[in-house]
PAKOL-924269 format. One record per residue: x negated, y negated, z of N, C-alpha, C, O, CB in turn. Coordinates in steps of 0.1 Angstrom, whole numbers, plus 2048, in hexadecimal, padded with zeros to 3 digits. Glycine has a CB too. Example, Ala and Ser with C-alpha at 12.3 -4.5 7.8 and 13.67 -1.06 7.14 Angstrom:
<recs>
77C83984E78582D84E77C82184E77282185578F82D85A78081684777780B84777F80084F77A7F5850773806839
</recs>
This chain:
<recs>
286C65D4227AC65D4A26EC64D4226EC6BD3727AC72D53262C5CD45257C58D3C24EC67D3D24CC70D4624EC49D4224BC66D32241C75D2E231C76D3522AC6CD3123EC74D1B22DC7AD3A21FC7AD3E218C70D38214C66D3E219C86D3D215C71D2E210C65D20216C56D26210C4CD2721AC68D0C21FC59D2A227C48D2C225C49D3D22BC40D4323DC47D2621FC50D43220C4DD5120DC4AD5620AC44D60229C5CD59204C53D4B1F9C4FD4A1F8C42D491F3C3BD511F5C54D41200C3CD39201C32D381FFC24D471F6C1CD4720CC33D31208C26D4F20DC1CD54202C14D5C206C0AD61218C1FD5A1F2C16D601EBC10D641E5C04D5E1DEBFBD631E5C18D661E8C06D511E1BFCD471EEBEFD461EDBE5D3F1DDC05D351F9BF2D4C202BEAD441FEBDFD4F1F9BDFD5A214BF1D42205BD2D45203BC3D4E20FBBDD50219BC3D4E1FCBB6D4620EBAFD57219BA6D57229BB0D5222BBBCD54214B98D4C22FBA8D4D242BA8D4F240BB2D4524CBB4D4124EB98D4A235BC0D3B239BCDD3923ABD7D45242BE0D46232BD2D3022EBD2D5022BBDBD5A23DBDED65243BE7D6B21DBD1D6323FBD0D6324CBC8D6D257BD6D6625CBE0D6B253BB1D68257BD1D57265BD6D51263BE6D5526DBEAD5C267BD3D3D258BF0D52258BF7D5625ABFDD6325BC0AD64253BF8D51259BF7D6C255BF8D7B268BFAD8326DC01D8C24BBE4D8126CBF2D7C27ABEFD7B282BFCD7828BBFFD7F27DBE5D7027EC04D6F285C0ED6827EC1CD69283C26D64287C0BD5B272C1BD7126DC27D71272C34D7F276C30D8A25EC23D6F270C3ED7C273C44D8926EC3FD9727AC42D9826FC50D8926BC3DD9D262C3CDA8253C44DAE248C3EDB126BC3DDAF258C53DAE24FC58DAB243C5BDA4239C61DA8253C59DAA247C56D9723FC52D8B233C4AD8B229C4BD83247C4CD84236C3FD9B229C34D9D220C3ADA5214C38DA522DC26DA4226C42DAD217C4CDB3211C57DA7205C5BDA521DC59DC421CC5BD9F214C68D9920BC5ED8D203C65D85221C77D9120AC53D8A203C48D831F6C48D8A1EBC4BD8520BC3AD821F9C44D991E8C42D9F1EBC33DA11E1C2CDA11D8C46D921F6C2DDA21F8C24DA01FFC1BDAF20BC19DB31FEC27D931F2C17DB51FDC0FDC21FDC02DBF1F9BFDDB51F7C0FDD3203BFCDCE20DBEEDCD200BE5DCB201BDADC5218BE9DDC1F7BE8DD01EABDCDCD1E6BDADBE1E4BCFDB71DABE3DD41E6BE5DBB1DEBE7DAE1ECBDCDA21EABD2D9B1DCBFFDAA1FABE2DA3204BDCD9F204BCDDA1207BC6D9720EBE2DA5201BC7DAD207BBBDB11F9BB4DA41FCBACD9B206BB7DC61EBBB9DA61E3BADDA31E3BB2D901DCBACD881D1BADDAD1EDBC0D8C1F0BBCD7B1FABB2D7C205BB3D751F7BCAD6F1F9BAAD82208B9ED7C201B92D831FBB90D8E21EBA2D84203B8BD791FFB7BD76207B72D7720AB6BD6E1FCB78D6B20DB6FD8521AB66D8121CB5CD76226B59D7021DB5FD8B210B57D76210B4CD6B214B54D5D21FB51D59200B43D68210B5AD5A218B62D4B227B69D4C22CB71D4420EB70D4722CB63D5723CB6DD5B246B5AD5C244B4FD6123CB7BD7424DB60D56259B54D59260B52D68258B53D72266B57D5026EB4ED6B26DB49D79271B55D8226CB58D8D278B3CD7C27DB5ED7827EB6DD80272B74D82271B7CD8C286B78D7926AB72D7B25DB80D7B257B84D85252B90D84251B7ED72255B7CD97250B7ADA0257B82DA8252B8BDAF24EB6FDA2267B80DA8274B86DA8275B95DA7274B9EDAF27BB81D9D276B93D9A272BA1D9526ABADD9726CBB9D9526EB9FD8E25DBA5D9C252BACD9B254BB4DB2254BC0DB6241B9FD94255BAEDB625ABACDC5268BB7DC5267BC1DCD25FB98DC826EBB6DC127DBC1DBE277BCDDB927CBD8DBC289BBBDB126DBCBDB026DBD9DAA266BE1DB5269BECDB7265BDBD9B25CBDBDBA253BE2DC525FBE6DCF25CBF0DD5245BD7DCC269BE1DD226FBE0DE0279BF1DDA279BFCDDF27BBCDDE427FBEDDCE281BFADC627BC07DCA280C10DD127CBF8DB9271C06DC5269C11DC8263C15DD6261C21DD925FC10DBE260C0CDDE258C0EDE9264C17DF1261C20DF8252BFFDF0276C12DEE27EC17DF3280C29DF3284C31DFB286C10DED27BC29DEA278C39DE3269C42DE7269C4EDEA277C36DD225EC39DE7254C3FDEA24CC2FDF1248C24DEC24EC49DDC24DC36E02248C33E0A238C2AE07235C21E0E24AC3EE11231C2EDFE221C28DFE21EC1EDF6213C18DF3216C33DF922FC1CDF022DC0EDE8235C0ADF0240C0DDF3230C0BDD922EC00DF4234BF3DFF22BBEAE0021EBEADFF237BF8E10232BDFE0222ABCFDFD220BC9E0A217BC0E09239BC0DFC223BD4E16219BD4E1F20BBDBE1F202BDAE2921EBD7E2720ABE2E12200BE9E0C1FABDDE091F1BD9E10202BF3E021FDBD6E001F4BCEDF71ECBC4DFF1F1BBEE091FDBC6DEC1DCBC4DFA1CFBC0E021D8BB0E001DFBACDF71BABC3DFA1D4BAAE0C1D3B9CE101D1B93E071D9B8AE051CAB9AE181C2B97DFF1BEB8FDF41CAB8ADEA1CFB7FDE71B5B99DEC1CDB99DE71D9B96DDB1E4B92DDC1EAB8ADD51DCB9FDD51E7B97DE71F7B8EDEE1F3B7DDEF1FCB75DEF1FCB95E031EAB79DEF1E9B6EDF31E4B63DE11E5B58DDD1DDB6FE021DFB71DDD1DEB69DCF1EFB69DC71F3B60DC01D0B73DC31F5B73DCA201B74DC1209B66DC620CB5EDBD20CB84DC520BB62DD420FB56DD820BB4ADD3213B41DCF20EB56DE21FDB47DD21F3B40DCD1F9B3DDB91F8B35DB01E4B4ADD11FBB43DBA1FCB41DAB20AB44DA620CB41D9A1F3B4BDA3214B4ADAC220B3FDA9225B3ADAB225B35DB6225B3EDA722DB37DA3230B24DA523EB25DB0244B2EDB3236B19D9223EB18DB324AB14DBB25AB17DB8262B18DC124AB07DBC25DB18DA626BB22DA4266B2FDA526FB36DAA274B21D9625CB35DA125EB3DDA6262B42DB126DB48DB325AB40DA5255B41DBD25BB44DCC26DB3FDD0273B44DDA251B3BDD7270B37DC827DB33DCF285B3EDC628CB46DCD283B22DCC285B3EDBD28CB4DDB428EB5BDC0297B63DC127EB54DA5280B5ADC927DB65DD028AB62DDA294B6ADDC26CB65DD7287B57DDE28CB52DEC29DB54DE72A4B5DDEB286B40DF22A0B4FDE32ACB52DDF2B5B5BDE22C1B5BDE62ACB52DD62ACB66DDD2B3B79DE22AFB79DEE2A3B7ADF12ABB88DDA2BCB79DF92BCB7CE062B1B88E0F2AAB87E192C9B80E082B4B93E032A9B9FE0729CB9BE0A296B9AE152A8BA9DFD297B99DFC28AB94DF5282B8ADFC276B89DFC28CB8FDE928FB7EE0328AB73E0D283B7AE1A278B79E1F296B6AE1328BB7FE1B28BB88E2D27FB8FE2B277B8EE34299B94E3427CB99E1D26EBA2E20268B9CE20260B9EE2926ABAAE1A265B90E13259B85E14257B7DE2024BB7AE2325BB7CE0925FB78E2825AB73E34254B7DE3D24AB7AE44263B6CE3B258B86E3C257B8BE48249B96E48245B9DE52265B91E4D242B96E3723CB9CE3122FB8FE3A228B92E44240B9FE1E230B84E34223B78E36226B79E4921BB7AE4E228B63E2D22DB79E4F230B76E5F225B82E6521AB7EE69243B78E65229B8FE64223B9BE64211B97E60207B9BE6622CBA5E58210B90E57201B95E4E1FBB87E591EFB88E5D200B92E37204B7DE5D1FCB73E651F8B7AE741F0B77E7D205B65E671FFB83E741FBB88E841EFB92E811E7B95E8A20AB93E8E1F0B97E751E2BA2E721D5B96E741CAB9AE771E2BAAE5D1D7B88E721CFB83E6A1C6B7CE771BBB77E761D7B7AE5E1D0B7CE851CEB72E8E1BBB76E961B6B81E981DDB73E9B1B6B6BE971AAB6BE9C1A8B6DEAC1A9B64EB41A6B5EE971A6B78EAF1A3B77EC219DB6EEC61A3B66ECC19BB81ECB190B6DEC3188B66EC818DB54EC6188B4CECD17BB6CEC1192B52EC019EB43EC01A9B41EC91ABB38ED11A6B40EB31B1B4AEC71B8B4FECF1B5B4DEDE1BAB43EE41B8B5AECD1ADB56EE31A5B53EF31B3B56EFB1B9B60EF919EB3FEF61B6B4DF051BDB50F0F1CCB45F0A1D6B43F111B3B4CF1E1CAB41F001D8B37EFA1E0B42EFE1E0B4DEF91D9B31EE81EAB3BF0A1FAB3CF05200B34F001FEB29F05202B3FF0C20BB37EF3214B2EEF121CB37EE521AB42EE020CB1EEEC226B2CEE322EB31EDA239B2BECF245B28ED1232B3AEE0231B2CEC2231B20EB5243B2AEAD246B35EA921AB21EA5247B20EAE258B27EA6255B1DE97251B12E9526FB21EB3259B25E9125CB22E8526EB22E7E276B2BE81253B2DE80270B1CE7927CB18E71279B1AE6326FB13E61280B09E7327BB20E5927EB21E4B288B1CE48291B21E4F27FB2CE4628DB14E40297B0BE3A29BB15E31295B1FE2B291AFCE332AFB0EE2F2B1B1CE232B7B28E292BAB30E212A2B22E1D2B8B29E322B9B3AE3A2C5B37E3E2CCB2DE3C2ADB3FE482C9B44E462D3B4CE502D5B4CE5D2DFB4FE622D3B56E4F2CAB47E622C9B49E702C3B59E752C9B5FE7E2D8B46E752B9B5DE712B6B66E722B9B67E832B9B5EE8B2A9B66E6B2BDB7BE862BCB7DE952CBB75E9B2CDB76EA72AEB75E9A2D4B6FE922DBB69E992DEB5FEA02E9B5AEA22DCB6CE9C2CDB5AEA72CDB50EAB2CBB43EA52C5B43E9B2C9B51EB22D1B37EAC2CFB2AEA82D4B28E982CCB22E902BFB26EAA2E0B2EE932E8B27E852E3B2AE7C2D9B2FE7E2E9B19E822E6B29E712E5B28E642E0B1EE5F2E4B14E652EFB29E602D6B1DE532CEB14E4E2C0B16E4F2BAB10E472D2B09E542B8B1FE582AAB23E5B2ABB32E5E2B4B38E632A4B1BE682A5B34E5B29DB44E5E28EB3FE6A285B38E66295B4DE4A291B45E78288B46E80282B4FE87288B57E8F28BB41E85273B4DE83268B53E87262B4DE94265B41E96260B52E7C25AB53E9D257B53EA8245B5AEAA243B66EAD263B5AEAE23CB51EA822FB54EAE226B5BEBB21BB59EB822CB4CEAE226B5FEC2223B5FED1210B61ED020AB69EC922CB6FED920CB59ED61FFB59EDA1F8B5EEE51F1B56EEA1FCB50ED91F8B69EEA1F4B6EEF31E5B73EF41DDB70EEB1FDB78EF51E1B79F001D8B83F021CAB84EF41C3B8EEF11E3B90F031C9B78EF01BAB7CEE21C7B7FED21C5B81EC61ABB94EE81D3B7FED91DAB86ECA1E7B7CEC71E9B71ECC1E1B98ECE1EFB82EBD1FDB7CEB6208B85EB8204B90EB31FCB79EA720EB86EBB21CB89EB922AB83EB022CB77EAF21FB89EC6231B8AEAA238B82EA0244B88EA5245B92EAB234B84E8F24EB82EA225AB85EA5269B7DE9D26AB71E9F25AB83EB3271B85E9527CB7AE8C284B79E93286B82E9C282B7EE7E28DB6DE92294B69E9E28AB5FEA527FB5CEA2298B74EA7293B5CEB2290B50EB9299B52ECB2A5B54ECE296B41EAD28BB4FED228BB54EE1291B49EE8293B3FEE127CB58EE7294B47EF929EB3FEFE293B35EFD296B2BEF72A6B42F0D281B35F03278B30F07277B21EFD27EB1FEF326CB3AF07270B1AF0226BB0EEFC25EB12EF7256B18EFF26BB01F0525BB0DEE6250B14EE2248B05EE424EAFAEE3250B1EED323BB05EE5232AFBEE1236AF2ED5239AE6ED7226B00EDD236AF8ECB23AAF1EC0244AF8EB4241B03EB022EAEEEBB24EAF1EAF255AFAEA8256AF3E9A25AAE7E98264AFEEAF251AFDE9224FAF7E80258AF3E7A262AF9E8024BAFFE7525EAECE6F268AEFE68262AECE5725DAE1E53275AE7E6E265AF7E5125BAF5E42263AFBE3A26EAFEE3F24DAFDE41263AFFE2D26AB08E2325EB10E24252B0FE28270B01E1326BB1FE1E260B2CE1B257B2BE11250B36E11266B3AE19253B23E0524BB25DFD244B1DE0423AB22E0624CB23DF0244B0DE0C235B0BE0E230B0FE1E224B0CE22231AFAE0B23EB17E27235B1EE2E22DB2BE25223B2EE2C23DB23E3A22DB31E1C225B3AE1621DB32E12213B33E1822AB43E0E21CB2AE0B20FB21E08204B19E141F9B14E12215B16E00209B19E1D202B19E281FCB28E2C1F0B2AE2D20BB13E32202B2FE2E1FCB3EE331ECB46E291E3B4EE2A20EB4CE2F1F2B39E1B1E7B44E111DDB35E0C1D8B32E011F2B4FDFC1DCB2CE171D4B20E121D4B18E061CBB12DFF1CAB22E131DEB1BE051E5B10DFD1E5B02E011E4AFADF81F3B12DFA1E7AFDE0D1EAAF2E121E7AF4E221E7B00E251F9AEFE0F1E4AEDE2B1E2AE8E371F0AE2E3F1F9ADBE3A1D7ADDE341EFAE5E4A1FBADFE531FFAD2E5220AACCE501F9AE1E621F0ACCE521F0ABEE501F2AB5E431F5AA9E431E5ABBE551F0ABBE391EFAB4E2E202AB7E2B208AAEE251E1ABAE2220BAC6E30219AC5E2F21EABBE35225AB2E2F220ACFE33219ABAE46222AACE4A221AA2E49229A9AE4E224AAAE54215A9CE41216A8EE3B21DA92E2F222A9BE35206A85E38220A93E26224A95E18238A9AE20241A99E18217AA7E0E23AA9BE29246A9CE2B253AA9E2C260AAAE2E247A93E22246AB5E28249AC4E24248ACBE3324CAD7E3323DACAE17243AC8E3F242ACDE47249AC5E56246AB9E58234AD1E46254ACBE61257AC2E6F24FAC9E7624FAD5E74266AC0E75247AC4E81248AC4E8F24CAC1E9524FAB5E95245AC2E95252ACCEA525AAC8EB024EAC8EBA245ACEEB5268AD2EB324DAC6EC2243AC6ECE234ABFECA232AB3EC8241AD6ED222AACCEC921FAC9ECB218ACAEBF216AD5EBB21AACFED4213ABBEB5210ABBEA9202ABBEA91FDABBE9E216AB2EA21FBABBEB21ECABDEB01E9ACBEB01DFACEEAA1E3AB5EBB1F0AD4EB71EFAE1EBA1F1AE6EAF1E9AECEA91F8AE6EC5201AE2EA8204AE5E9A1FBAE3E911F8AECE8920EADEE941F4AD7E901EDAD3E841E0ADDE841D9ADFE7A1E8AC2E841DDAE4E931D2AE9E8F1D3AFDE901C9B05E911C5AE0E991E3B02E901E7B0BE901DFB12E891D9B1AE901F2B0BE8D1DAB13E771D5B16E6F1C5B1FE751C0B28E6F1D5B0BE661C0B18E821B1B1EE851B6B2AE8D1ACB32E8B1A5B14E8F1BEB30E941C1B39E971C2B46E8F1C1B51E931CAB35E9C1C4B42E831C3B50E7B1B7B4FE6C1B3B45E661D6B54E741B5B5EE6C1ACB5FE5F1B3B62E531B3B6CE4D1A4B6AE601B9B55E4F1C6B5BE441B6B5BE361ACB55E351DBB49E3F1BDB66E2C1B9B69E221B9B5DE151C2B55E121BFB74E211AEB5EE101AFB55E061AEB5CDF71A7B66DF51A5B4CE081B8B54DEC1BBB5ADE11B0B5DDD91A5B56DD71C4B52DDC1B4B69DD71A4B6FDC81A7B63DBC1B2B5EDB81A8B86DBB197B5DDB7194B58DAF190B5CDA118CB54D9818DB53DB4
</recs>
């Protein structure tokens, strides 16, 4: 077990020493540091971490949060979640995606933060309801096979509703994208429109509605 000296320590540490330690330390240890998941996520630089390190860094938090409840990836401000995406690269996230667990928290981490994010006043009196497909998946919920993980929007009442899985209803429009550049959409990385010309994004139904999905919410933009 690290010595007070070494648990002081751990605020200062960066990138893949912060990781290695994070990995091996008690759990405990990251509250008695002073040390939450925000403060953690924005010491690591993906660009200075190889393709696990994103991996890595995502597991260790899930590690610990398992243990002590106040580290959890739903702590971490908007900003930074959206810069950690922002800045790494595409093996990475797929490193992420890979690990069944790690997939499922991460989607369902960005699905969640889009319903924090949704605008009332855009919103208005819209009903509808945009399904999403993730390529790659299980069939989340059981329904509709193997091959996608499906998510479910609901636009109601000024608000969003999210839901994994997939309902009997016919939605407006139903996406089909991979999970890194649906996350690159969520943190403005990319536009609806500029995926489905380039060939990274399907529409089923209503593509004008789709193309302009994005004004409905106040998604966060990455720290500079």
């Amino acid at each position: 077990m690290p010595d007070n000296a070494s648990i002081d320590a751990l605020p200062s540490l960066r990138g893949h020493h912060l990781i290695e330690t994070l990995e091996t330390i008690e759990p405990t240890d990251v509250t008695r540091a002073g040390l939450g998941p925000d403060a953690i996520v924005r010491a690591v630089d993906p660009a200075q971490l190889d393709r696990s390190g994103v991996r890595r860094l995502l597991d260790a938090l899930r590690r610990i949060g398992a243990a002590v409840p106040s580290v959890n990836l739903s702590d971490v401000e908007s900003a930074t979640f959206a810069t950690l995406i922002a800045t790494a690269s595409r093996a990475q996230l797929d490193d992420v995606f890979a690990k069944p667990d790690l997939r499922e928290a991460l989607l369902n981490e960005a699905f969640q933060r889009m319903r924090q994010h949704v605008r009332p006043d855009r919103v208005g009196r819209l009903h509808a309801v945009v399904r999403w497909r993730l390529t790659g998946g299980d069939g989340n919920g059981g329904i509709g096979g193997a091959g996608y993980d499906r998510y479910e929007c609901h636009f109601a009442d000024g608000g969003c509703t999210v839901r994994a899985g997939a309902t009997d209803g016919t939605p407006r429009a139903t996406i089909t994208v991979s999970p890194v550049d649906f996350l690159r959409l969520t943190t403005r990385q990319a536009t609806p429109a500029v995926l489905f010309v380039t060939g990274k994004l399907n529409v089923k139904g209503d593509l004008g509605f789709a193309a302009g999905l994005i004004r409905y919410f106040d998604l966060p933009s990455p720290r500079t």
